[in-house]
Residue frames as a rotation matrix with the C-alpha (Angstrom) as fourth column:
UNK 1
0.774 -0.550 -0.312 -25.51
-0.470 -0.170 -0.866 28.16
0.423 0.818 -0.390 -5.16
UNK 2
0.452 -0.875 -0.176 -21.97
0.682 0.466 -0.564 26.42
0.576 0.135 0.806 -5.18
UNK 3
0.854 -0.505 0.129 -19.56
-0.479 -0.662 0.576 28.14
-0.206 -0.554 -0.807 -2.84
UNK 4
0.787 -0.617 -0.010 -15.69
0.584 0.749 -0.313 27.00
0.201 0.240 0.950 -3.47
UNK 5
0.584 -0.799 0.145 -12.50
-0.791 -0.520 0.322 27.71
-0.182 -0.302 -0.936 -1.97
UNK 6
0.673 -0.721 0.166 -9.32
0.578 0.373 -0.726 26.34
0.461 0.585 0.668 -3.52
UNK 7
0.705 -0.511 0.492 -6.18
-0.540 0.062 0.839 26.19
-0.459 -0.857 -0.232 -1.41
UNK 8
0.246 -0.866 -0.434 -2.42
-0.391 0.321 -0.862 25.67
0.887 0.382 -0.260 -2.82
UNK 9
0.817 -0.526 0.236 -0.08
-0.332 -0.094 0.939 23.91
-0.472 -0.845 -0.251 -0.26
UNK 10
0.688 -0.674 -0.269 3.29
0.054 0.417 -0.907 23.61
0.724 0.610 0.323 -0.53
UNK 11
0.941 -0.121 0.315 6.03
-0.311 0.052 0.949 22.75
-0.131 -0.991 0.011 1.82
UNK 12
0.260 -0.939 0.227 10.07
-0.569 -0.339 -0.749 22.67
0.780 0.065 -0.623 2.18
UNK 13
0.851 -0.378 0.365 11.12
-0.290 0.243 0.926 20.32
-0.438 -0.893 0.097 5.31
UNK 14
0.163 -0.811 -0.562 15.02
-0.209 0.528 -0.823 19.25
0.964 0.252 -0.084 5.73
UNK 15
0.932 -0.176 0.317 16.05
-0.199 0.483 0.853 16.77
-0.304 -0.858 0.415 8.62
UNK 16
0.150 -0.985 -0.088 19.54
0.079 0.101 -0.992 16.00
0.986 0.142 0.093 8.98
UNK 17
0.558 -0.182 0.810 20.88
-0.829 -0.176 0.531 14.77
0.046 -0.967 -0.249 12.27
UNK 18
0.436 -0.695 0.571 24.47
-0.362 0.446 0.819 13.02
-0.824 -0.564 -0.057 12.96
UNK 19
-0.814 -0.499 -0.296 26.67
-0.564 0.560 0.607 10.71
-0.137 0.661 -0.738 10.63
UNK 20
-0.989 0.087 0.120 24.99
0.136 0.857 0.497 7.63
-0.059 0.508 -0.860 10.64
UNK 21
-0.444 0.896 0.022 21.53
0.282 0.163 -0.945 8.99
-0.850 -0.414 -0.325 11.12
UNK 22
-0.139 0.308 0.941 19.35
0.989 0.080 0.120 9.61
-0.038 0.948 -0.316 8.00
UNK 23
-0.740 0.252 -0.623 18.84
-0.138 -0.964 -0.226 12.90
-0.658 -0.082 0.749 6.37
UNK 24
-0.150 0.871 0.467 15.31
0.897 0.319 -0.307 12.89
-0.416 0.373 -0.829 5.12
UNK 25
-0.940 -0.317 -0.127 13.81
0.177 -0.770 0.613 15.34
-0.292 0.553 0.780 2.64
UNK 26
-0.393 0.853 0.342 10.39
0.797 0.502 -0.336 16.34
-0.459 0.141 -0.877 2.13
UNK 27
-0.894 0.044 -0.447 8.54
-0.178 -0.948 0.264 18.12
-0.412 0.315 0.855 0.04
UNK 28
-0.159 0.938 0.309 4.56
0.815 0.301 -0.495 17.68
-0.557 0.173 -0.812 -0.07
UNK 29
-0.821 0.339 -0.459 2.16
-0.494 -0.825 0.274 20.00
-0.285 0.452 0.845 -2.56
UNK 30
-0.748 0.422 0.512 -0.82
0.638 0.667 0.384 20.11
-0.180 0.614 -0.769 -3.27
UNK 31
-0.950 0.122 0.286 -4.37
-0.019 -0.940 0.339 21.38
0.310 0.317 0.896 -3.46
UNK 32
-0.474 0.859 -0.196 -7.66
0.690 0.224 -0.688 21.34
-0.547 -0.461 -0.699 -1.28
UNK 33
-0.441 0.856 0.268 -11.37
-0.112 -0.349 0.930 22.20
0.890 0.381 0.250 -2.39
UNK 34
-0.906 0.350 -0.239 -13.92
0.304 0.144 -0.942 23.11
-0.295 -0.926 -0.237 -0.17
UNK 35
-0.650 0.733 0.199 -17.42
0.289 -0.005 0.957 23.29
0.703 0.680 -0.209 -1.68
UNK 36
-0.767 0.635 0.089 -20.86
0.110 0.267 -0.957 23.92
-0.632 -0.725 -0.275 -0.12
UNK 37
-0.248 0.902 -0.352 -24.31
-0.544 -0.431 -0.720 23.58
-0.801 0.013 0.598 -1.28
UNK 38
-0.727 -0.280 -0.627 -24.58
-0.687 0.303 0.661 20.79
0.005 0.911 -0.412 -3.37
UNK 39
0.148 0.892 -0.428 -28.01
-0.936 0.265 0.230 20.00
0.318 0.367 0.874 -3.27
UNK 40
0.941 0.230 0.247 -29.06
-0.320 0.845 0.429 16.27
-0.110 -0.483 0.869 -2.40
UNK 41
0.606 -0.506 -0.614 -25.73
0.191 0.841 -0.505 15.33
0.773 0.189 0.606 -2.96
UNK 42
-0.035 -0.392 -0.919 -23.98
0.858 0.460 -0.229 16.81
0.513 -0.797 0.320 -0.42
UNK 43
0.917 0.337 -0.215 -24.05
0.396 -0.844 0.363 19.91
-0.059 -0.418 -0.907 2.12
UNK 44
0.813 -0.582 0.009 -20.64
-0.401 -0.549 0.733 19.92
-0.422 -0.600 -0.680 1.96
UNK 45
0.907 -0.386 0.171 -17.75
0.418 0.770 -0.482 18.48
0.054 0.508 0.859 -0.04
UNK 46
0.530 -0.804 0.270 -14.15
-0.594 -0.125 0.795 18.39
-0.605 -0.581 -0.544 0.77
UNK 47
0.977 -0.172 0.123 -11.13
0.189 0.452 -0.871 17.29
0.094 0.875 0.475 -1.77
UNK 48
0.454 -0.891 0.010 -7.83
-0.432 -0.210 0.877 17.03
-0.779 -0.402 -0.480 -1.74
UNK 49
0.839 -0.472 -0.271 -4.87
-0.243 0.122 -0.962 16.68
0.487 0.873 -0.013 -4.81
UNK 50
0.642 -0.765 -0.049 -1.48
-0.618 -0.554 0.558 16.50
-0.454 -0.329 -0.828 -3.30
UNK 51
0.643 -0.743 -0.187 2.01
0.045 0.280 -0.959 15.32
0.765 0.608 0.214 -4.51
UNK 52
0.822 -0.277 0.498 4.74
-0.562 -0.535 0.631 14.40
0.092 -0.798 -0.595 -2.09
UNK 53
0.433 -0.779 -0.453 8.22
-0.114 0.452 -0.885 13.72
0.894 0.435 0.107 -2.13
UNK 54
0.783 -0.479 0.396 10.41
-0.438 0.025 0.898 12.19
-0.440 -0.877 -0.190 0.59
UNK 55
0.450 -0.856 -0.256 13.98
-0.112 0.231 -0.967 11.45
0.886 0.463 0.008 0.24
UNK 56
0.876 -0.175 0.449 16.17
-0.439 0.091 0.894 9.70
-0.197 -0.980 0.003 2.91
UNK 57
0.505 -0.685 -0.526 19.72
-0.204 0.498 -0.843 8.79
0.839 0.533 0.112 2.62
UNK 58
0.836 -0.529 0.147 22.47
-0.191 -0.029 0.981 7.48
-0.515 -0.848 -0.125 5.30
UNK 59
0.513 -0.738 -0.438 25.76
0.055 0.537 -0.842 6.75
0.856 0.408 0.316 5.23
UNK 60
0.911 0.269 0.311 27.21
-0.411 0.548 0.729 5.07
0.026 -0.792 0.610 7.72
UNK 61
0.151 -0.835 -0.529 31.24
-0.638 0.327 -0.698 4.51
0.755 0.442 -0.483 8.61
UNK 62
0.876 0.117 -0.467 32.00
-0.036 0.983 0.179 1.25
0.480 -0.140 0.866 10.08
UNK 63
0.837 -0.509 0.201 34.84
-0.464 -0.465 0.754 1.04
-0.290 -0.724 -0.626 12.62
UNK 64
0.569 -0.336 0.750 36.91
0.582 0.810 -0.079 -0.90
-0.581 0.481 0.656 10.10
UNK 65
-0.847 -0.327 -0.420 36.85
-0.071 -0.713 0.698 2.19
-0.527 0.620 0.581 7.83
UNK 66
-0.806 0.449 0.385 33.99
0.546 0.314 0.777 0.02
0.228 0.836 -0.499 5.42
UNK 67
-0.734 0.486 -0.475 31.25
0.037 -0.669 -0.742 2.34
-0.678 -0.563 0.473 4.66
UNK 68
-0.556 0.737 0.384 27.86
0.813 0.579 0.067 1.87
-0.173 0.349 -0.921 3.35
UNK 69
-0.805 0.440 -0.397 25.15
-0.137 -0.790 -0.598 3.99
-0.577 -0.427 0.697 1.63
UNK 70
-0.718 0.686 0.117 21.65
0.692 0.684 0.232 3.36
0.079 0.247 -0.966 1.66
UNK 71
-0.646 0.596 -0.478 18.43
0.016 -0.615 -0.788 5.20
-0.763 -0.517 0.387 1.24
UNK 72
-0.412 0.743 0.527 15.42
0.813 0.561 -0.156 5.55
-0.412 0.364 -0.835 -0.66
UNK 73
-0.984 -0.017 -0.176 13.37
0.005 -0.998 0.069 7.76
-0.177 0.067 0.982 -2.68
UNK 74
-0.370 0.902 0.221 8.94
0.742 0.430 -0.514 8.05
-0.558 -0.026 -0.829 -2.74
UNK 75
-0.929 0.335 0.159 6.81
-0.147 -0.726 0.671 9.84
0.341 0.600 0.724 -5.01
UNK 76
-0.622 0.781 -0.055 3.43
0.611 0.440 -0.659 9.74
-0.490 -0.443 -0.751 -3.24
UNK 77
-0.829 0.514 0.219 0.24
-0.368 -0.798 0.478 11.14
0.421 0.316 0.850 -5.08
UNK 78
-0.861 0.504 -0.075 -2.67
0.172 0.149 -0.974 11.21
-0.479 -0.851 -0.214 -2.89
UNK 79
-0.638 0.753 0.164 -6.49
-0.262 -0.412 0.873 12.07
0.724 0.514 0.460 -3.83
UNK 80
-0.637 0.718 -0.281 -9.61
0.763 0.536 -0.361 11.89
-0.108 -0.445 -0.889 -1.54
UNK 81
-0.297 0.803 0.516 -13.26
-0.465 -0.594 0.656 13.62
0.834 -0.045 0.550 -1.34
UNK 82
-0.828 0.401 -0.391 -15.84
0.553 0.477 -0.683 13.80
-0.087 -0.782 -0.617 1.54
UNK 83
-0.622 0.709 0.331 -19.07
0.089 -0.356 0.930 14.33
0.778 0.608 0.159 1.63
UNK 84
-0.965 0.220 -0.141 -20.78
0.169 0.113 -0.979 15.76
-0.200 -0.969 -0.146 4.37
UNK 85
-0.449 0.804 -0.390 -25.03
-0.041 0.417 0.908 15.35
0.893 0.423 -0.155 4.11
UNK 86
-0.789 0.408 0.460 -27.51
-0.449 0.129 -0.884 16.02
-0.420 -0.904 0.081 7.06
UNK 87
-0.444 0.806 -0.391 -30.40
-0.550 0.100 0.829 13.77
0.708 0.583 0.399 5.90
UNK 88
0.337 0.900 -0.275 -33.16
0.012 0.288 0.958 13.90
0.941 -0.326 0.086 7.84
UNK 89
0.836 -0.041 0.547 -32.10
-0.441 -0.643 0.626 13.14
0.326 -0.764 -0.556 11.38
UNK 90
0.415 -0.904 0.100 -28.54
0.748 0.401 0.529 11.34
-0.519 -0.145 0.843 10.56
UNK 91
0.553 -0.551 -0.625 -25.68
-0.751 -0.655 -0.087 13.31
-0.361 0.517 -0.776 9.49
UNK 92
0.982 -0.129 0.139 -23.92
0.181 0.420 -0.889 11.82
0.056 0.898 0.436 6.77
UNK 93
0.405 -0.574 -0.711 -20.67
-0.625 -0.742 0.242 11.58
-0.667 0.347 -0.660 6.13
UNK 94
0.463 -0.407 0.787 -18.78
0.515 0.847 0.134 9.54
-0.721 0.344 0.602 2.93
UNK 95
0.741 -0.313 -0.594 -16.24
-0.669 -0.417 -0.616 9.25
-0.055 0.854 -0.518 0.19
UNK 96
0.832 -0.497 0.247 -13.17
0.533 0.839 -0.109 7.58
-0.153 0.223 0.963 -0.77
UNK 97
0.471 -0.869 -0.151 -9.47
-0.842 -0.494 0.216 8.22
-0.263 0.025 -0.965 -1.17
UNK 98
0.960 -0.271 -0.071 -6.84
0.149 0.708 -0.690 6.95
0.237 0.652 0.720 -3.31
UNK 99
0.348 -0.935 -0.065 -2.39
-0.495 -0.243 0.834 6.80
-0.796 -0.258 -0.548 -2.70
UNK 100
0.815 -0.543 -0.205 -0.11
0.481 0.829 -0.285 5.31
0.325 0.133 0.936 -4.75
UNK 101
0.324 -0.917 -0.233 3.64
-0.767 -0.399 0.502 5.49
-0.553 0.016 -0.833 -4.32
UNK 102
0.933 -0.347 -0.096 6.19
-0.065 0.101 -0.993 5.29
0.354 0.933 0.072 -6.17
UNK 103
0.785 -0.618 0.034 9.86
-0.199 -0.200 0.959 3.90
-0.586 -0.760 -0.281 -4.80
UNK 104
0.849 -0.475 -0.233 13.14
-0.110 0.272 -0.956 3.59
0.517 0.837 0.178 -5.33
UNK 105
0.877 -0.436 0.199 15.99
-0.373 -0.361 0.854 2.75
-0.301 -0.824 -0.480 -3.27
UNK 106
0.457 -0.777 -0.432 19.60
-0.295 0.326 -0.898 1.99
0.839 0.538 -0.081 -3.05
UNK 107
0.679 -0.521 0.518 22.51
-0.509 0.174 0.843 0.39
-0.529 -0.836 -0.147 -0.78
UNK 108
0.334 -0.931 -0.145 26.22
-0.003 0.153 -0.988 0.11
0.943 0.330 0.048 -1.97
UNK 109
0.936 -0.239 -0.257 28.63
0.304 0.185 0.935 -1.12
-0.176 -0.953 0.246 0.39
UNK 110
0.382 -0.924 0.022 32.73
-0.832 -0.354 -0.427 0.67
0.402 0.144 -0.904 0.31
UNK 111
0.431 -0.698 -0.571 35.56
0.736 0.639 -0.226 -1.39
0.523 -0.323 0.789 1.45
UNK 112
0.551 -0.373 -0.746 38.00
0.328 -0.726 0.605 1.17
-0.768 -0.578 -0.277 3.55
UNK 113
-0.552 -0.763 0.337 39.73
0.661 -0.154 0.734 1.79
-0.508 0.628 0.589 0.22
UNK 114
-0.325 0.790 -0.519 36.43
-0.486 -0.611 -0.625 2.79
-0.811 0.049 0.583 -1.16
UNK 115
-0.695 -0.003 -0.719 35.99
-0.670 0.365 0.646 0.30
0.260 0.931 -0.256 -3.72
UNK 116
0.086 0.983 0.163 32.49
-0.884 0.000 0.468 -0.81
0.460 -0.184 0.869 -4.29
UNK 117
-0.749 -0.265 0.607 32.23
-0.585 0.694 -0.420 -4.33
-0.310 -0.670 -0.675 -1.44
UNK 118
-0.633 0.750 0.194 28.71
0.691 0.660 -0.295 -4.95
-0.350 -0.053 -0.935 -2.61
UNK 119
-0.801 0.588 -0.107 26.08
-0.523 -0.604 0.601 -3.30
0.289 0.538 0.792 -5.04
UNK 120
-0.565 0.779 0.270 22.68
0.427 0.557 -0.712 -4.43
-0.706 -0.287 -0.648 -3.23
UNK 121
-0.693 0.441 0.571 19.53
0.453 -0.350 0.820 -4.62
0.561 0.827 0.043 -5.69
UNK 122
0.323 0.918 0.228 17.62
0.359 -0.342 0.868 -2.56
0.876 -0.199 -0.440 -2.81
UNK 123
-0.420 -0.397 0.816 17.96
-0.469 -0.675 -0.569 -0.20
0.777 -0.622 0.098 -0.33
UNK 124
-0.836 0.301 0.459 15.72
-0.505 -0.093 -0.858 -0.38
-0.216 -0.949 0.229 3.08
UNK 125
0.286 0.954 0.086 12.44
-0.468 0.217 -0.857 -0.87
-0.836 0.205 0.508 1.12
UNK 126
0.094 0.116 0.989 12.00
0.824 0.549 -0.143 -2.86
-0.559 0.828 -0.044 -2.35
UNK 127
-0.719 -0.393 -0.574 13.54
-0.196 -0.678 0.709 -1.12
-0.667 0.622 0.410 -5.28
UNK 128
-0.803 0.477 -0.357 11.22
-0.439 -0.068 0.896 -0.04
0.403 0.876 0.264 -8.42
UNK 129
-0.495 0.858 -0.141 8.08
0.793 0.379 -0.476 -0.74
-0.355 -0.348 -0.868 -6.13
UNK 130
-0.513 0.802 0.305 4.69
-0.512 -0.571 0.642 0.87
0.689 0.173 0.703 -6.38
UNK 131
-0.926 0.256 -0.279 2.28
0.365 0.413 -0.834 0.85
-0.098 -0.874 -0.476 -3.66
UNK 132
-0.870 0.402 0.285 -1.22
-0.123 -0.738 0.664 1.32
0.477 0.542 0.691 -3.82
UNK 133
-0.761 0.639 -0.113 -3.85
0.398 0.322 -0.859 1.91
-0.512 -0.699 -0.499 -1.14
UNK 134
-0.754 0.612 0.241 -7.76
-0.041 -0.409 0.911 2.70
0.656 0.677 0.334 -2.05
UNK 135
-0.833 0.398 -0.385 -10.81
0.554 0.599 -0.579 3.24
0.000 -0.695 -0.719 -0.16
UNK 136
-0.210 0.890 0.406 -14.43
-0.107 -0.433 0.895 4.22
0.972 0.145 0.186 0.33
UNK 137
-0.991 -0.083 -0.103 -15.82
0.122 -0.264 -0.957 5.45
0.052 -0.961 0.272 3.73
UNK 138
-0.497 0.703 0.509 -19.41
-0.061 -0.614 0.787 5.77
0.866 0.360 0.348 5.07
UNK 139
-0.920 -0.048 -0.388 -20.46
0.379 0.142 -0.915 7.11
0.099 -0.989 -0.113 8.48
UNK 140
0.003 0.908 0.419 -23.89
0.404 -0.385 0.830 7.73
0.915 0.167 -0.368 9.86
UNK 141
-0.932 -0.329 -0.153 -24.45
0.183 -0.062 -0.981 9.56
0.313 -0.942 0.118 13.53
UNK 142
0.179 0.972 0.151 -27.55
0.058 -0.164 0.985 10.18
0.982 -0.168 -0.086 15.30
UNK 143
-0.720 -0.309 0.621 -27.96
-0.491 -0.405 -0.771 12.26
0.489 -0.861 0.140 18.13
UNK 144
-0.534 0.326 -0.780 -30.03
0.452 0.890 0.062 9.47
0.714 -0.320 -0.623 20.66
UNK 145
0.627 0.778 -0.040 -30.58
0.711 -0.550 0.438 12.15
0.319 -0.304 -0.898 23.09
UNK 146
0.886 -0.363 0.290 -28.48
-0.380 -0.925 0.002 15.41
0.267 -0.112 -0.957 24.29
UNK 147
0.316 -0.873 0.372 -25.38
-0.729 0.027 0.684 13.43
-0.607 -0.487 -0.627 25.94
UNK 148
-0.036 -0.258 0.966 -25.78
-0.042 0.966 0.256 10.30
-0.998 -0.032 -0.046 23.86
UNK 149
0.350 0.513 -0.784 -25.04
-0.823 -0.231 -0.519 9.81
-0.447 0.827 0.342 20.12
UNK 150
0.366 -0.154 0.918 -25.10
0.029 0.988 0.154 6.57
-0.930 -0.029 0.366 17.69
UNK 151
0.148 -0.464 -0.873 -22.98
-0.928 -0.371 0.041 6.33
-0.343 0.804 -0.486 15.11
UNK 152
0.669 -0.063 0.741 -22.88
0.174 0.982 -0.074 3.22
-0.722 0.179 0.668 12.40
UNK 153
0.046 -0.772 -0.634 -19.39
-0.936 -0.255 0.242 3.15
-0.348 0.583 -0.734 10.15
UNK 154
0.703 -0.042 0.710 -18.11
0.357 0.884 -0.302 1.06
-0.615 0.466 0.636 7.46
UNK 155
0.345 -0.580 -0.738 -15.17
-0.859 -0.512 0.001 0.88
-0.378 0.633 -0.675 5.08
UNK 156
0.929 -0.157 0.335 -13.54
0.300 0.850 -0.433 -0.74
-0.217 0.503 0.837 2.42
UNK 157
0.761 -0.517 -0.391 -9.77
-0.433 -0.854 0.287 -0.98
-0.483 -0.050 -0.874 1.62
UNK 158
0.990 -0.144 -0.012 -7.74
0.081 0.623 -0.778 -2.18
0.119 0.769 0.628 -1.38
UNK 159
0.328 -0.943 0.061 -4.09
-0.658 -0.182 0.731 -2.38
-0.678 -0.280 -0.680 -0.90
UNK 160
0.834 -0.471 0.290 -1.41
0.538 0.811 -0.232 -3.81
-0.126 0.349 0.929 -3.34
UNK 161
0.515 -0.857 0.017 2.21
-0.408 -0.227 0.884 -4.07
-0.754 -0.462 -0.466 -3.90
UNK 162
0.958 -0.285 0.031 4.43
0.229 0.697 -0.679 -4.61
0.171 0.658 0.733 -6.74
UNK 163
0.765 -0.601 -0.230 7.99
-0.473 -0.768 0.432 -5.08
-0.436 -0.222 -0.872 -6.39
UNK 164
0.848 -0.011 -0.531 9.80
-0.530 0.019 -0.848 -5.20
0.020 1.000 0.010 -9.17
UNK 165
0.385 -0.679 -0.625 13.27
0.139 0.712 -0.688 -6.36
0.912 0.177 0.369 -7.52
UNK 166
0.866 0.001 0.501 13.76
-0.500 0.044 0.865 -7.52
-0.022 -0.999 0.039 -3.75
UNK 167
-0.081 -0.986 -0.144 17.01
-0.436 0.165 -0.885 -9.31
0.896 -0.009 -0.443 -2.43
UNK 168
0.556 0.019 -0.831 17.20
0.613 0.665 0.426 -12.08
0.561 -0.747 0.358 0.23
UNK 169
0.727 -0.466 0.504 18.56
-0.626 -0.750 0.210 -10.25
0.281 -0.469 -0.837 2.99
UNK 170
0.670 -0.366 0.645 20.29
-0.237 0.718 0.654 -13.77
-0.703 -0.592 0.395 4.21
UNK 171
-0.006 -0.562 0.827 22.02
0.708 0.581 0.401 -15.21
-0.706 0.588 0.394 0.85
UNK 172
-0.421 -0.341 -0.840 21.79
-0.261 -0.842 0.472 -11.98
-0.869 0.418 0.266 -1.54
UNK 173
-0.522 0.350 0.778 20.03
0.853 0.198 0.483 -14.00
0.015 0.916 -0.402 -4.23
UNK 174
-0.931 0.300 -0.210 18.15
-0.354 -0.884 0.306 -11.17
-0.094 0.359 0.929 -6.33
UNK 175
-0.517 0.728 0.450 14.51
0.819 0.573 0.014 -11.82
-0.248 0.375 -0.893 -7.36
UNK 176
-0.946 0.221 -0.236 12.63
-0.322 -0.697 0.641 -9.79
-0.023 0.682 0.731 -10.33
């Protein structure tokens, strides 16, 4: 039969350290699975859901007075499975995992009066981006003899990037 354990996480972190250093926010959640007994497909199967937020902001006063604030915000949603699989005398192990994020960022410059110096279309990272990583995994091991074991791995990994509006860092030109 199926065995399953199901596992909440959730998690609270604040950082905050000095003026000009960032204060970062995080706040992951999700949910693991842990199966067993799944017949020829696997002996073992392992999952993960999660959701995670990170927030970072600075601000930053300039010995002029002019002060700047910049920072960013990520929505990360995560997914992977594994499959563990003794078959025969390799042990098995594969699956695949998926990310995307989701960003956003700002950066406004003050004058010492406070009046706005410069409204950048992006913070640190590309504003209104999306990131997306994918991938599939598959390891084999044999034990060769008691001290010695061979192991033969492969993977594949998709990665893209849209960003919707970046910003010459040299001449400020915008680009959509």
């Amino acid at each position: 039969g199926l065995d399953l354990v199901v596992e909440l996480l959730e998690g609270h972190h604040h950082f905050a350290v000095g003026q000009v250093a960032p204060q970062r926010h995080l706040e992951p959640r999700g949910l693991q699975f842990l199966g067993h007994g799944l017949g020829v497909i696997a002996d073992t199967v392992r999952a993960s859901l999660s959701y995670h937020e990170q927030t970072e902001d600075q601000y930053r006063v300039r010995s002029n007075l002019r002060y700047d604030t910049l920072g960013f915000d990520v929505g990360t949603t995560g997914l992977w499975v594994q499959f563990d699989k003794q078959w025969g005398p390799a042990q098995l192990v594969y699956g695949a995992d998926y990310y995307s994020d989701e960003v956003s960022s700002y950066n406004v410059e003050y004058n010492a009066n406070s009046t706005v110096r410069r409204a950048h279309v992006q913070g640190p990272v590309a504003d209104d981006a999306t990131y997306d990583l994918a991938g599939a995994f598959l390891q084999a091991t044999v034990d060769v003899s008691p001290r010695v074991e061979a192991a033969l791995a492969g993977r594949y990994t998709y990665a893209s990037f849209d960003a919707r509006q970046v910003e010459d860092p040299l001449t400020f030109a915008s680009y959509s």
